[in-house]
C-alpha positions as CSV (number, residue, x, y, z in Angstrom):
1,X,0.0,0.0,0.0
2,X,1.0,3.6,-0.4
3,X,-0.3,6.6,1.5
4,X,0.4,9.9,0.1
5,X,-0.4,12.9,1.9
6,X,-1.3,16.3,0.1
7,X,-1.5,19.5,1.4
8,X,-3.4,22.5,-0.5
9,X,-5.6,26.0,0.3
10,X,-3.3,27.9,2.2
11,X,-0.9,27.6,5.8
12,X,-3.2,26.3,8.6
13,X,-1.5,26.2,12.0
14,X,-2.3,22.5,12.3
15,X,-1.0,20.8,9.1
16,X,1.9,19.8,10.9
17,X,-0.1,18.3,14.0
18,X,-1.9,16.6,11.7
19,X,0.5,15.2,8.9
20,X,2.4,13.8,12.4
21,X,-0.3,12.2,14.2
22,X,-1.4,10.4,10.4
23,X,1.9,9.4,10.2
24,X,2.5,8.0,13.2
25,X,-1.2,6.3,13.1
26,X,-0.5,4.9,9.6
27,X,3.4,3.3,10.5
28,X,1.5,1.7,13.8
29,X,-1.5,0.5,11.8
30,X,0.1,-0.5,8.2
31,X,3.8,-0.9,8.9
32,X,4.6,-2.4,5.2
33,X,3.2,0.5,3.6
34,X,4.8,3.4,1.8
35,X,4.3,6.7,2.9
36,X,5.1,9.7,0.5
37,X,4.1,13.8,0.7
38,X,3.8,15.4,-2.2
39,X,5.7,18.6,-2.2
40,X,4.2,21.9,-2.4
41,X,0.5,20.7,-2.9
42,X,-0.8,20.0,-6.4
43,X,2.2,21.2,-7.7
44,X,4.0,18.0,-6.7
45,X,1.4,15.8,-7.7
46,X,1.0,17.3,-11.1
47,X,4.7,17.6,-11.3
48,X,5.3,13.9,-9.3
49,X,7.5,15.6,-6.8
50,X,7.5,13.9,-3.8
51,X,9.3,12.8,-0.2
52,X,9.6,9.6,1.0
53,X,8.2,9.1,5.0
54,X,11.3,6.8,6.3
55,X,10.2,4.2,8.8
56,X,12.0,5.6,11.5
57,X,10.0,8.4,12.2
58,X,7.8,5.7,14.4
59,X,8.1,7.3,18.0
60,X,9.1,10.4,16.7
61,X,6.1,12.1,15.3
62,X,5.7,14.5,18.3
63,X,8.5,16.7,16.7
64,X,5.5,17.8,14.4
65,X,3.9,19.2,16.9
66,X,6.3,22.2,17.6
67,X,5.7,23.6,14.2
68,X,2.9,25.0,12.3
69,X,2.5,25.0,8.4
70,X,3.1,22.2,6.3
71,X,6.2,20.1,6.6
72,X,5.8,19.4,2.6
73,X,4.4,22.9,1.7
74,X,1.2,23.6,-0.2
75,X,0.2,25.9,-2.9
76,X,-3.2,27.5,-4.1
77,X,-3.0,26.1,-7.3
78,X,-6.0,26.6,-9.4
79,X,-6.8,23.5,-10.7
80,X,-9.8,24.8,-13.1
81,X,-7.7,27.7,-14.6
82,X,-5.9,25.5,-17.7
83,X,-3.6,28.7,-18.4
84,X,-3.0,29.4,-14.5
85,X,-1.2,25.5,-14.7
86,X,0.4,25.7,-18.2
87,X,2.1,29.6,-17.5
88,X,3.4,27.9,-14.0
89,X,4.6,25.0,-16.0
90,X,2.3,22.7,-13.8
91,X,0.9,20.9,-16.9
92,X,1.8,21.7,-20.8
93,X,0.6,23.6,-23.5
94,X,-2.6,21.6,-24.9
95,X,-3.4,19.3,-21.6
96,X,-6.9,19.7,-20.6
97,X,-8.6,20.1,-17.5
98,X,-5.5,18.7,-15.0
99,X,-8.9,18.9,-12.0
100,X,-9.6,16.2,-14.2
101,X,-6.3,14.8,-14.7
102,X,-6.1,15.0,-10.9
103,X,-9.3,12.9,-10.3
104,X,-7.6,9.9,-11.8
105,X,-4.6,10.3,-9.2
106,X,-5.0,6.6,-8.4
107,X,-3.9,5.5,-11.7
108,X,-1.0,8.5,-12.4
109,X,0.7,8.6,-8.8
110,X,-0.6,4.5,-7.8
111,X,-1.8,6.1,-4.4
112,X,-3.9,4.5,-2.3
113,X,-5.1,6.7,0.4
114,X,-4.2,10.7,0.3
115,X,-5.2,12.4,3.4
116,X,-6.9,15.3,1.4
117,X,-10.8,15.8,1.6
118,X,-11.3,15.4,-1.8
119,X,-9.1,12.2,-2.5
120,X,-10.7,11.1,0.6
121,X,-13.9,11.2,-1.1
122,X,-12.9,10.7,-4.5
123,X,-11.4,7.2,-3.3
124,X,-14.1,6.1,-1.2
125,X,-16.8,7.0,-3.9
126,X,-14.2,4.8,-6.3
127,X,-14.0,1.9,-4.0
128,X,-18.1,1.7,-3.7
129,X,-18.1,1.9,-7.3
130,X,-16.2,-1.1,-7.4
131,X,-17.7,-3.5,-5.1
């Protein structure tokens, strides 16, 4: 399994809290699975930039807690706005819709759970789908 975790919409105080307490919960819970962050929100995922979570951090987690932001950044990307993602160099000249290229995450980034509302729903409405 691989976990990614995404953050996007602006600095909240509590990203950090909460990207810790997931990871620790997700190295207890699923010890064999891969954990990623995707750096700098959409950006990463669109670009395929990305951090690995080492195993280690098990136990350490807390350190999380002393900062606020995000420990992968974010960005306000807007994921409607074709030419807002083509003149950042997000996506290229002629790609349509990256929302929609981001809605079949699964398939480009082979992520299983991304702790982001909307790939939160988008997966479980997939996984209903399915069964």
């Amino acid at each position: 399994m691989k976990i990614a975790f995404l953050t996007s919409g602006g600095i909240a105080p509590c990203l950090s809290a909460s990207i810790g307490r997931l990871t620790e919960n997700y190295l207890k819970n699923y010890p064999n699975a891969e954990i990623i962050g995707y750096l700098n929100g959409y950006k990463g995922l669109l670009l395929g930039n990305s951090i690995s979570f080492p195993k280690t951090l098990k136990g350490k987690t807390d350190l999380f807690y002393n900062f606020g932001g995000s420990p992968i950044g974010n960005s306000r990307v807007k994921l409607k706005n074709t030419e807002d993602c083509v003149s950042k160099g997000y996506i290229k000249e002629g790609e349509k819709h990256s929302f929609k290229r981001l809605f079949n995450f699964s398939q480009i980034a082979n992520v299983d759970i991304c702790d982001n509302y909307i790939f939160i729903n988008y997966v479980l409405r997939s996984r209903q789908q399915r069964m």
